[in-house]
Each structure stands twice: as C-alpha cells, then as structure tokens.
C-alpha distance (Angstrom), angle and dihedral (degrees) to the residues before:
residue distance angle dihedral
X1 . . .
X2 4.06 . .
X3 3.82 114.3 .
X4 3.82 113.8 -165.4
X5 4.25 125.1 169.2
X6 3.30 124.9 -153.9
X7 4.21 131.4 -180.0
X8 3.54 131.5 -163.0
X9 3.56 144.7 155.1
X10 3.93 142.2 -93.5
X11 4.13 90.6 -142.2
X12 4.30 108.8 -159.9
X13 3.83 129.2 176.6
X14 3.65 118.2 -166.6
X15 4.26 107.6 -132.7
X16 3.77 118.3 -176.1
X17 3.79 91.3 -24.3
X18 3.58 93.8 -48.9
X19 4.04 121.0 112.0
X20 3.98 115.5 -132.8
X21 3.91 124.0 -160.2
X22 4.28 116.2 -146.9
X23 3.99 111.3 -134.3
X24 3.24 127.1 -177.3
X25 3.86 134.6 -155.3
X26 4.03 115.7 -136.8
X27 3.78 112.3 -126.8
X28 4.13 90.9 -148.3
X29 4.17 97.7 48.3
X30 3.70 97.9 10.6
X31 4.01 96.5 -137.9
X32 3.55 122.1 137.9
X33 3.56 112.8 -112.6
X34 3.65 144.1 149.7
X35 3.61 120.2 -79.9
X36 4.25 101.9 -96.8
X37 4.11 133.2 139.2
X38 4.03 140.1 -178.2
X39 3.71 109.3 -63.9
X40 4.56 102.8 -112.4
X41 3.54 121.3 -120.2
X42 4.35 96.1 -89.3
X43 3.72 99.0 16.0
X44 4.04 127.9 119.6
X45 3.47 109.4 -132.6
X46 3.85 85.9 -116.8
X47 3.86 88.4 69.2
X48 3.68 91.7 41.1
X49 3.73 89.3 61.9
X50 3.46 103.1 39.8
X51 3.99 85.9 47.5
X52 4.12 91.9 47.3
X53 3.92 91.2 41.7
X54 4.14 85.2 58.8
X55 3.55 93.2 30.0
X56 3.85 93.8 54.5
X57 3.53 111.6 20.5
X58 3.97 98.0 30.0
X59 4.06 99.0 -124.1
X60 3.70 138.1 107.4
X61 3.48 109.7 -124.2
X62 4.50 128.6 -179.3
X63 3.78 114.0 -134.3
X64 3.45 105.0 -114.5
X65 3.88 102.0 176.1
X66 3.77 143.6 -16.7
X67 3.73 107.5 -106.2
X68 3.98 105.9 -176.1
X69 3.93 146.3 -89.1
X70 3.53 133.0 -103.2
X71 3.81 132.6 -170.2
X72 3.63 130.5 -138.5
X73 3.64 129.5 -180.0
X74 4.34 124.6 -147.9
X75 3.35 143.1 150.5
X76 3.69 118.1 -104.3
X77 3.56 131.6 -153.7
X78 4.01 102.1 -83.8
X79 4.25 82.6 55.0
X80 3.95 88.4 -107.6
X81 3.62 110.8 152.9
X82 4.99 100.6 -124.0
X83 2.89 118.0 -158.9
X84 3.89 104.1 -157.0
X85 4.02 135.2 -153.4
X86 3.28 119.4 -170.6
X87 4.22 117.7 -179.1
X88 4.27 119.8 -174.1
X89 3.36 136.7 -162.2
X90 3.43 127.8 -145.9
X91 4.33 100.5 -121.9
X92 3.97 137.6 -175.2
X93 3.72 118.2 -127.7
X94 4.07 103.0 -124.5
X95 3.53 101.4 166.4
X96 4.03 151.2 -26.2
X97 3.73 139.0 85.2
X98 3.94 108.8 -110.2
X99 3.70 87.7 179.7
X100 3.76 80.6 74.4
X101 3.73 113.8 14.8
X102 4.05 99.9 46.4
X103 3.71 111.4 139.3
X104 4.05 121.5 -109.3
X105 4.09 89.8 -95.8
X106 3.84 91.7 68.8
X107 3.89 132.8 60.0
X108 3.43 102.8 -177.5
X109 3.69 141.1 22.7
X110 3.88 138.9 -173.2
X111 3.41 148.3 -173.9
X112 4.05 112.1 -148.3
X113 3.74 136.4 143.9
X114 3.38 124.1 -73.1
X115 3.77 97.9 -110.0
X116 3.93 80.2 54.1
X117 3.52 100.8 44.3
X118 3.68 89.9 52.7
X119 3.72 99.5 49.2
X120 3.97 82.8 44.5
X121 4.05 100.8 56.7
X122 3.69 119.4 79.6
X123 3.59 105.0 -154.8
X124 4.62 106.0 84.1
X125 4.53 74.5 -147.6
X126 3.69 92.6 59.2
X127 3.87 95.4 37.2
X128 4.24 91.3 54.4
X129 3.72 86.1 51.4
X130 3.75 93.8 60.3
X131 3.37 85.7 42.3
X132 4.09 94.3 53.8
X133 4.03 86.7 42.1
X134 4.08 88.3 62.5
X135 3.60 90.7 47.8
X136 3.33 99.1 54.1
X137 4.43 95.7 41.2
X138 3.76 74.8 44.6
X139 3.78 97.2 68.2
C-alpha cells in the first residue's frame, strides 16, 4: 500500500459580522474542496498549508488553529491501493484575490457561508472541518 499526507487550510474572512469559508473547485476532478497538497520532503504541515492555501487558492492566510486529520483510502491510477492523510488548519484570510490569482489546479473558487460551504464540498472529511472551524470561531 501507498501512503501519501497532505495539509491544507479551512480559509474564513469575517464580512459585516458574518464569517465566510474559501472553496475551491479542482481543474483535474472538478470537486469543490478545500485548498490542501502533498506534504514536501522537510516541510511542517503548517508550511505545507499555508504554501497550498497561496499556491491553490491565491491568498495569504495566518494559521489560526489545528482543526484535525482524516484518512481516506482509493485506488489511484497505477491500481495501487493509498492510503491518504489529510491534516487542516483552521486559517485567517489576510490578503489576495483568488478570483484572480488561483493556481492552475483550480477553476473556480468561492467564498460562501459556512452552512453553504459545507453543503457545497464533496468530500464528508472536508465538510467536518468546516464544521470544526465554526466551532471553534464560535467559542
């Protein structure tokens, strides 16, 4: 079996009191998802998210919190059995346009409520993490 990790970040913004989640859609599978990537050789998954948030979704973003992992297990397309990690942080939008600076892996990207942003994201993983996030700005 394959193992691979991956981190990424639950991105918010606070507008007029209300709190906003960034998802982005992938260019290759076109799902919504949270921005996340492989974990390089020498790098904490705290810089791998902050790197893949800016890499993917074209914003700088401040880890706020560490929100959790989950594991998933597929197929790829050699026919190796992955086993998949994936950790996220709960991050702070500071600045960028991902409208217009999105990286090449993602088509589309938005900014909705969490309610919205869960109902919106196709992975159950990704959808508890936006659902941790709000618990936490909640408190």
């Amino acid at each position: 079996m394959k193992y691979e990790t991956s981190a990424g970040g639950a991105v918010y913004r606070k507008t007029n009191s209300k709190i906003e989640f960034l998802i982005v859609q992938h260019s290759g599978h076109h799902r919504w998802v949270l921005p996340k990537g492989w974990i390089d050789p020498g790098e904490t998954r705290q810089q791998t998210a902050a790197r893949e948030v800016k890499e993917e979704a074209g914003v700088e973003a401040e880890i706020k919190n560490y929100l959790g992992e989950f594991t998933i297990f597929y197929t790829n397309p050699e026919k190796e059995k992955v086993r998949k990690t994936s950790h996220f942080f709960l991050m702070e939008y500071k600045s960028g346009d991902p409208v217009k600076d999105h990286g090449w892996e993602v088509e589309n990207t938005q900014w909705l409520a969490a309610k919205e942003a869960a109902e919106k994201l196709d992975y159950p993983g990704e959808k508890n993490m936006v659902e941790k996030a709000v618990d936490l700005l909640e408190k």
